[in-house]
C-alpha positions in Angstrom: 94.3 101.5 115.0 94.2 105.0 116.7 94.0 108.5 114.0 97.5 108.7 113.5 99.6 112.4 113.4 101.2 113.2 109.6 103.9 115.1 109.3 103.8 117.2 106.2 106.8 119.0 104.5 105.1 122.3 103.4 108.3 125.0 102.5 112.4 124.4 102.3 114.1 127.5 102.0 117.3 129.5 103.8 115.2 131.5 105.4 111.5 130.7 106.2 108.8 133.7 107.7 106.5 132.9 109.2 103.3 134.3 112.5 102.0 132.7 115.3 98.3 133.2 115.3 97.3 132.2 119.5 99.9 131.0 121.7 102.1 128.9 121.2 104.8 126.3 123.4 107.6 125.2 122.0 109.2 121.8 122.7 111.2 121.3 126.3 110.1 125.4 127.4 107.2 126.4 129.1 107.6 129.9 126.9 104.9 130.9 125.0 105.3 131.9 121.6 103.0 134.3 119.7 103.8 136.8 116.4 106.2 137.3 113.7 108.9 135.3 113.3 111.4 134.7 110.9 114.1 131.5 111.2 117.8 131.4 109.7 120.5 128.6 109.2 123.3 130.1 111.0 126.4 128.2 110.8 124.5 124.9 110.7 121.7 125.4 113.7 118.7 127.2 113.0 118.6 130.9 114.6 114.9 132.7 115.4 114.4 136.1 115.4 111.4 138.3 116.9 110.6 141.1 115.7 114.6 141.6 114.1 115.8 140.3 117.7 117.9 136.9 118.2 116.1 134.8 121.1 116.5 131.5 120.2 119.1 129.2 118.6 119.6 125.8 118.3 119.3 122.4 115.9 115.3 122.4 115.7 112.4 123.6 117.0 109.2 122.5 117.5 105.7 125.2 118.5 103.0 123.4 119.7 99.3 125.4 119.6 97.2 125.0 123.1 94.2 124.7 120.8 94.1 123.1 117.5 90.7 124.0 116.4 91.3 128.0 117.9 95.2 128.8 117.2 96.9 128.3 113.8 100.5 129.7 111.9 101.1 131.4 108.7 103.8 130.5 106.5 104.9 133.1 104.0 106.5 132.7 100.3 105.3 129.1 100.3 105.8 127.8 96.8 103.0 125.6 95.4 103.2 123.8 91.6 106.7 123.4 92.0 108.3 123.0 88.5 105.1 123.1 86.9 103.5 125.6 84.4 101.6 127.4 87.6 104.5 127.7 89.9 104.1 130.3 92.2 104.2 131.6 95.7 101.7 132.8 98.3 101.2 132.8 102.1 99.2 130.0 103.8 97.6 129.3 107.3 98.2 125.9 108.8 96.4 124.4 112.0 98.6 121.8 114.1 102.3 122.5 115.0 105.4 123.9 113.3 108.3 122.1 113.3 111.3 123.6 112.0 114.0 121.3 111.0 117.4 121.5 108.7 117.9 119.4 105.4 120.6 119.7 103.2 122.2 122.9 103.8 118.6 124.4 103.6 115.5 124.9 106.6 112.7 122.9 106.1 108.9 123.8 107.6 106.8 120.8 108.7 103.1 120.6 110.1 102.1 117.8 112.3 98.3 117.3 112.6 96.1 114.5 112.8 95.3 112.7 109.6 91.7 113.7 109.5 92.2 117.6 109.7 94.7 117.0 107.2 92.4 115.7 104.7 89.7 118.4 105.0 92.7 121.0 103.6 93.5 117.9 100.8 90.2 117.7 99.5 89.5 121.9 99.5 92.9 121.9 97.8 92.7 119.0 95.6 89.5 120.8 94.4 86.9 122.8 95.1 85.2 122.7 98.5 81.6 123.5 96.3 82.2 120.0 94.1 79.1 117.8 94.3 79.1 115.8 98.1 79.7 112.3 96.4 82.4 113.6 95.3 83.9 114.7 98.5 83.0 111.6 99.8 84.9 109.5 97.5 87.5 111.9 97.5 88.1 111.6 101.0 88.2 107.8 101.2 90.5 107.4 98.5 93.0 110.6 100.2 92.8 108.7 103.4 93.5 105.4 102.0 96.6 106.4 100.0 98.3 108.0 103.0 97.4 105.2 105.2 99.6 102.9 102.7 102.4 104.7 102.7 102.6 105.1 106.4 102.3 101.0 106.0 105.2 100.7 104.2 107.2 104.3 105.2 110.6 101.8 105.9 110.6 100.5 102.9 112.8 101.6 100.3 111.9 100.3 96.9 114.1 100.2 94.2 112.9 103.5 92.0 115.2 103.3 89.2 117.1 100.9 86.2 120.2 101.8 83.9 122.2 100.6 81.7 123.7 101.8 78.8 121.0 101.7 76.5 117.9 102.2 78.9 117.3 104.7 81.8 114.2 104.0 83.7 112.8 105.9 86.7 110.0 106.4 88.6 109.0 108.7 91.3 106.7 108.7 95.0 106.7 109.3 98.4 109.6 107.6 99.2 111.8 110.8 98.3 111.1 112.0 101.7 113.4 110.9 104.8 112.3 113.2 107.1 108.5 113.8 107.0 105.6 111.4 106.0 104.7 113.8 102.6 105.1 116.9 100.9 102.4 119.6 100.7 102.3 119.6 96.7 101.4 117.9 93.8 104.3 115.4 94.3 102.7 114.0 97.1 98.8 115.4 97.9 97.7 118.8 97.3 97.9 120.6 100.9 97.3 123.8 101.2 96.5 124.5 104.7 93.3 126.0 106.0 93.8 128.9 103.3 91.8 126.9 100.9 88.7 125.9 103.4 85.6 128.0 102.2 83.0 125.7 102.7 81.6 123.5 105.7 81.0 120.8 103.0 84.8 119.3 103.1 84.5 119.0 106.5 80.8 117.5 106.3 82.8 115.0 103.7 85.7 114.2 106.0 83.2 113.5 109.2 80.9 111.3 107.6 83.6 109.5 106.0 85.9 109.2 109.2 88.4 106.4 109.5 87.1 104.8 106.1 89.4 103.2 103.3 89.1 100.9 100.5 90.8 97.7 101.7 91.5 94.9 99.0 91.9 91.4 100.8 91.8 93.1 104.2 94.8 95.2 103.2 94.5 98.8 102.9 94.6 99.7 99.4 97.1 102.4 97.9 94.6 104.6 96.4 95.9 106.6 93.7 94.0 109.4 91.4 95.3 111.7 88.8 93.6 114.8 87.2 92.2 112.9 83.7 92.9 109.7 82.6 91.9 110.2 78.8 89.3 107.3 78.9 91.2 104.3 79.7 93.3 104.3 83.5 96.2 103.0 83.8 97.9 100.0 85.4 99.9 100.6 88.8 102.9 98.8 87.4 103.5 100.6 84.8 104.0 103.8 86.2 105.8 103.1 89.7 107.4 99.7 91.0 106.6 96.3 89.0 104.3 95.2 91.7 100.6 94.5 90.1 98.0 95.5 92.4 94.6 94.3 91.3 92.5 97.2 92.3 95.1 99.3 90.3 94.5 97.4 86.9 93.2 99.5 84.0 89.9 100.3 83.3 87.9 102.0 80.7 86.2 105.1 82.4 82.3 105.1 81.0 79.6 102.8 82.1 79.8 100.3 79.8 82.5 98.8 77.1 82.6 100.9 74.2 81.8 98.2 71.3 83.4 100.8 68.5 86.8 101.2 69.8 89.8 98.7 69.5 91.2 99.5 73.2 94.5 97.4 73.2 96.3 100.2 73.8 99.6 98.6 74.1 99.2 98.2 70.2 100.7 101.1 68.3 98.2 101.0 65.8 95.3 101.2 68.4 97.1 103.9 70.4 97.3 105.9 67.6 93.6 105.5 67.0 92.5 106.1 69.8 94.7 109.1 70.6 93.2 110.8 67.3 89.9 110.0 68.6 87.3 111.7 71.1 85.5 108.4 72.5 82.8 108.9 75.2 83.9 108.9 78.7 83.1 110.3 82.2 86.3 112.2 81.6 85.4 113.8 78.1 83.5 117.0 79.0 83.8 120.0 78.4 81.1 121.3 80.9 82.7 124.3 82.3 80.8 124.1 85.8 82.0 120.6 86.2 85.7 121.4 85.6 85.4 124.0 88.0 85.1 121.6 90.3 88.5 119.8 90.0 90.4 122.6 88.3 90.9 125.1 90.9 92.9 128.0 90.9 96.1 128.2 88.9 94.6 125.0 87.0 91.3 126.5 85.0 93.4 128.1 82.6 93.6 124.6 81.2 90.9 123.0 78.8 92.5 120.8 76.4 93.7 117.8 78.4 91.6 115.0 77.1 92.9 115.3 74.1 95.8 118.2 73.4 98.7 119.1 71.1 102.1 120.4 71.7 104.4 121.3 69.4 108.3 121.8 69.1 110.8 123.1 66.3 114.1 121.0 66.0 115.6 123.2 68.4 113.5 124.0 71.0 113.0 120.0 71.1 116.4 119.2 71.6 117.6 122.2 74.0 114.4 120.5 76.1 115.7 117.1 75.7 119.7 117.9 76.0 118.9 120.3 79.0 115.8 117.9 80.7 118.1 115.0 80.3 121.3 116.0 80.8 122.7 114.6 78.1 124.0 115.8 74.9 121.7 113.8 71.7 122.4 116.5 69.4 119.7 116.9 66.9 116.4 115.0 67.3 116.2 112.4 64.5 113.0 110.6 65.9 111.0 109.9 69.4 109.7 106.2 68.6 107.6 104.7 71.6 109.4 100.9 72.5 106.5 100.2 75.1 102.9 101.4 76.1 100.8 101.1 78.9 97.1 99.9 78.9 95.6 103.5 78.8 98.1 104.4 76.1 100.7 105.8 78.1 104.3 105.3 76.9 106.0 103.2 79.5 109.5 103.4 77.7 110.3 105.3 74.9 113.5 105.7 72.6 115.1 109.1 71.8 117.5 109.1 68.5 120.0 111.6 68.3 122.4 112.4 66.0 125.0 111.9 68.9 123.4 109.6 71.3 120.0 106.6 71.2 118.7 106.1 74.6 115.3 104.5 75.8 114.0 106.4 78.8 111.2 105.8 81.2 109.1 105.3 83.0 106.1 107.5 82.6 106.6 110.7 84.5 110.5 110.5 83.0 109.2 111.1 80.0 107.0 113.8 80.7 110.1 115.9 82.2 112.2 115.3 79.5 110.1 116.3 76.7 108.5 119.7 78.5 109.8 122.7 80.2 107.8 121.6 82.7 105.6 118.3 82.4 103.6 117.1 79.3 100.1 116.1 80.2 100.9 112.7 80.1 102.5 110.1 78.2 99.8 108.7 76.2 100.9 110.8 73.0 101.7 109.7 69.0 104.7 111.6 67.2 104.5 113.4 63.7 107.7 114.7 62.1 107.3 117.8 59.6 110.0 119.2 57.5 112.9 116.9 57.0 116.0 118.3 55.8 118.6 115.7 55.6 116.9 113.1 57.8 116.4 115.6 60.6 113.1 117.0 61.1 112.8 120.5 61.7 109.3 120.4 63.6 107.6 117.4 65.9 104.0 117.2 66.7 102.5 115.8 70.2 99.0 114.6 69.7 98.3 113.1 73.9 95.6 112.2 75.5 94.8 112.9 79.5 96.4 115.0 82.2 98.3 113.3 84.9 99.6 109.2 85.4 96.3 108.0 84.9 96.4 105.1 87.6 93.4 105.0 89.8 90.8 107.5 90.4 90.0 109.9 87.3 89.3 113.2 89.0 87.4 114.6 86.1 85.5 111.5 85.3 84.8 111.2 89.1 83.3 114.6 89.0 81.2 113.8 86.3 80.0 110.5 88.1 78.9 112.9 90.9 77.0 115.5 89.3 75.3 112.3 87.1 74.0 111.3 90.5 76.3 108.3 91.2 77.1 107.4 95.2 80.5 107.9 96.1 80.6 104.0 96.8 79.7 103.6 92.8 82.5 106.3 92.4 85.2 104.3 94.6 83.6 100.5 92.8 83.9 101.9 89.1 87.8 103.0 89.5 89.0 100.8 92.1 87.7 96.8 91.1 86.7 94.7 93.6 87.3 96.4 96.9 85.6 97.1 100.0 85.1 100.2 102.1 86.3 99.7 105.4 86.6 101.0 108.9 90.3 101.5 109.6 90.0 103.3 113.0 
């Protein structure tokens, strides 16, 4: 296969600002575009202004650079950790072209680029462009790989949810987008334009690595990765469609078995144990030049994700969970998990209220519904304090990891790197009996 072009949904908004850095052609005109520009949705079509004046209108538009490597846009108010704790907005440069489209009563901006320019913006942004080279490497491979598979299987639409009246399950990916191939954020891959390339070495990373992906049985594999997996990954299925993928199944993140630990974590007793504990790991470290690495930005404010706490009185619990939700439980009599994954993450878990019992799920469900934003992750045990006529005024999260856990372990990757592991040993520790292959 040839590189393919991505389109990437970076910014929905009703109005959307944004300067043309070179010039620029936009689709079915032989005008050239260049400055500061800001688009509308004017009685549904899109109108663009120059410099306050109306010159175009119509249903999309399309600006095409002359020069990809020379010419780039800016895109202002661009919001990035959408509903998590970091949300924010700031401006970012793209290369490739800007296509302006409308979606739901809203504008949406897209970049189209080729896959492998994209990926030197995922891996600056994922983390930092200094992380060790192996790291970059393996980085790059597994990016590539993921998008790759969903481009294999963009037409299909897999069931994402199950209800019934006792049990809501959902899960979310890609597939929530109709009219690009990915989003910009952490929804999708972290893509942050060229705003976030400071260092030749992503690039270096990307070229040496070019057109490579982990294939398992001559199919590309759907790489995933999360920030830390807490010691033990987690299996594919458990978090997104019932579908086991062997290269997805869980695995415990050190170089050898840990002969101390009981690491059925589908038990509830083990769970608990090993949720309590601080086993060794790649992942466990608290080695503040290695985090660097991964947590970037908005993320280095946060050093407790191996193993962290969060706690909640009876009210601020059950606001979360009735407003989350959007249904009324009343007060929270308990939060009792019903079924864990293999890394301890709970795959389904049972909310009793004093007006309403539901099980919910899957794993990212649950991490919604019991946060303002997003827990960690799911891998957590459950202590009620202060029970005044069977309802507890105060519930303690113990968790363990940061993220789904399927796949890659960014932190325990990092680690791997700076221990002087290849990025092959990298990509063979997380992802079980695959090859590295030449796609195109």
């Amino acid at each position: 296969m040839k590189e393919p072009l991505i389109s990437v949904g970076i910014l929905t908004s009703k109005e959307i600002r944004f300067d043309l850095y070179g010039e620029f052609v936009q689709e079915f005109s032989e005008k050239k575009f260049s400055g500061r520009f800001k688009a509308k949705l004017d009685g549904g079509r899109i109108t663009l202004y120059h410099e306050k004046k109306e010159i175009l209108a119509g249903p999309e538009f399309t600006f095409a650079p002359n020069d990809l490597e020379t010419e780039s846009f800016l895109l202002r108010d661009v919001v990035i950790g959408k509903n998590f704790h970091w949300e924010k907005k700031e401006s970012q440069r793209f290369r490739g072209a800007l296509k302006l489209i409308i979606e739901k009563d809203q504008l949406t901006a897209v970049n189209i680029l080729p896959l492998e320019e994209y990926l030197i913006s995922v891996i600056s942004s994922e983390m930092s462009a200094q992380s060790s080279f192996e790291l970059l490497k393996a980085h790059a491979i597994v990016s590539r790989g993921w998008l790759l598979s969903q481009l294999e299987k963009k037409n299909k639409k897999p069931v994402s949810e199950s209800i019934s009246a006792e049990e809501i399950l959902r899960w979310y990916d890609r597939e929530d987008h109709e009219n690009y191939d990915l989003c910009a954020d952490d929804h999708c891959q972290r893509y942050q334009g060229v705003t976030k390339i400071i260092s030749d070495k992503a690039a270096d990373a990307i070229t040496e690595t070019r057109g490579l992906a982990l294939t398992y049985e001559n199919k590309i594999c759907d790489t995933r990765y999360s920030k830390c997996c807490g010691g033990i990954t987690e299996a594919f299925e458990n978090v997104w469609e019932p579908e086991h993928h062997p290269y997805l199944s869980s695995i415990i993140d050190y170089k050898f078995e840990l002969d101390s630990a009981e690491t059925d974590l589908t038990k509830e007793k083990f769970a608990e144990r090993w949720i309590k504990s601080n086993p060794n790991a790649f992942c466990n470290t608290s080695d503040n030049r290695i985090l660097s690495q991964i947590l970037v930005d908005f993320d280095r404010p946060t050093n407790n994700f191996f193993r962290w706490k969060v706690e909640y009185t009876q009210d601020e619990l059950s606001e979360i969970i009735n407003r989350k939700s959007g249904i009324d439980f009343g007060n929270i009599i308990d939060i009792i998990p019903v079924l864990r994954g293999n890394s301890g993450r709970i795959i389904k878990l049972k909310i009793s209220g004093t007006k309403k019992v539901l099980t919910i799920g899957k794993e990212l469900e649950i991490r919604r519904t019991l946060s303002q934003t997003h827990l960690y992750s799911s891998a957590f045990i459950v202590t009620r304090e202060n029970i005044v006529d069977d309802i507890p005024q105060k519930f303690i999260l113990h968790g363990a990891g940061w993220g789904h856990g399927v796949g890659l372990c960014q932190i325990g990757a990092a680690v791997m790197g700076e221990l002087g592991y290849g990025f092959d040993e990298i990509l063979s520790h997380y992802f079980k009996s695959t090859a590295i292959q030449k796609i195109y």
